[in-house]
C-alpha positions, 0 to 999 in steps of 0.5 A: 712335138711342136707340130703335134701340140698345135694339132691338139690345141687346134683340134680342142679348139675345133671340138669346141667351136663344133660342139657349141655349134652343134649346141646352138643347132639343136636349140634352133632346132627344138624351137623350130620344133616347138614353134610348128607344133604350137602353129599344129595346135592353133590350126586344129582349134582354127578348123574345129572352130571354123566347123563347129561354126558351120555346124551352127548355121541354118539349114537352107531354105528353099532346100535343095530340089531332089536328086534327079529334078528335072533339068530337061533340056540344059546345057553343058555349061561350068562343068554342071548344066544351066537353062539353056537361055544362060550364054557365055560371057566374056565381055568385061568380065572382071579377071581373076587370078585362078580363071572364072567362067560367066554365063547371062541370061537377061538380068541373071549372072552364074558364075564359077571362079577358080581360087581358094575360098573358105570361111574368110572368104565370106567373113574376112575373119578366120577360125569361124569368126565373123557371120557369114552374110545370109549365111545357111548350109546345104546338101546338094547329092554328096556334098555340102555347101556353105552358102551366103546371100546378100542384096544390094543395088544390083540384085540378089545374090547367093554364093556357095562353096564346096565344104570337106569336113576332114580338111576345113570349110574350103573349096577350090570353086566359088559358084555364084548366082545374081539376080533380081529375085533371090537366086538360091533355089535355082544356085542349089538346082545348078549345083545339082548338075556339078560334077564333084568339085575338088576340096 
């Protein structure tokens, strides 16, 4: 009898300790729950704000040349095609962390740099803060870009990233122009010749 008593006792005891247990999982867990939902809705607002502030940019000038402009006699180059005086460049190059491909011709610099790129990128704010510099939007075949152009010492220069609407302004390839005179017109020519970059 004494060894069945102390089996029940134990028994509650266990059926206790388990049930709070259990209790303070299902907390934990509801709170988790709540928490990633909360974390869902913030990220919705954020790409809602960051494409509704996309929308708001202006359209690019120069606009991009037509579908099948002339490219006559460029070259393979970045996954698209350059004139073909740009060469590859590969002395002292900075390094980035997802790779990057640069080509010179002269005074002019094309670069493709691998990586996650969005509205931040430009901005170093999220959810659509901030103004992107020389910020305007592009159509380029299929595909839009947010582009920003600036001007320092060095030159002009015009970035641009792929844009997905269903995910958020992000693109996995930052395509960038420098130069003496403002790069867009011929940046948006180049990107003409790319094939669909993911994002």
């Amino acid at each position: 009898m004494r060894y069945v008593a102390h089996f029940s006792l134990g028994f509650l005891a266990l059926t206790l300790a388990t049930g709070g247990c259990n209790q303070r999982r299902a907390a934990t867990a509801r709170r988790r729950e709540a928490l990633a939902l909360e974390a869902g809705r913030q990220l919705a607002a954020a790409s809602a704000a960051t494409r509704a502030a996309f929308r708001r940019l202006p359209i690019c000038t120069p606009a991009p040349p037509p579908a099948g402009a002339d490219t006559t006699g460029w070259v393979p180059a970045g996954g698209g095609r350059l004139p073909p005086e740009f060469r590859r460049d590969t002395a002292g190059v900075p390094l980035y962390v997802h790779g990057s491909m640069h080509y010179r011709a002269g005074d002019r610099v094309f670069r493709v740099i691998g990586g996650h790129f969005g509205w931040a990128s430009f901005t170093g704010l999220y959810a659509g803060g901030g103004e992107v510099p020389g910020g305007c939007r592009a159509r380029v075949g299929a595909l839009e870009y947010l582009v920003s152009r600036r001007q320092d010492a060095a030159g002009h220069h015009a970035a641009a990233i792929p844009v997905s609407d269903t995910v958020e302004v992000r693109g996995f390839r930052l395509f960038e122009l420098s130069a003496p005179e403002p790069p867009l017109g011929l940046l948006l020519q180049i990107l003409g010749t790319l094939g669909a970059p993911a994002g």
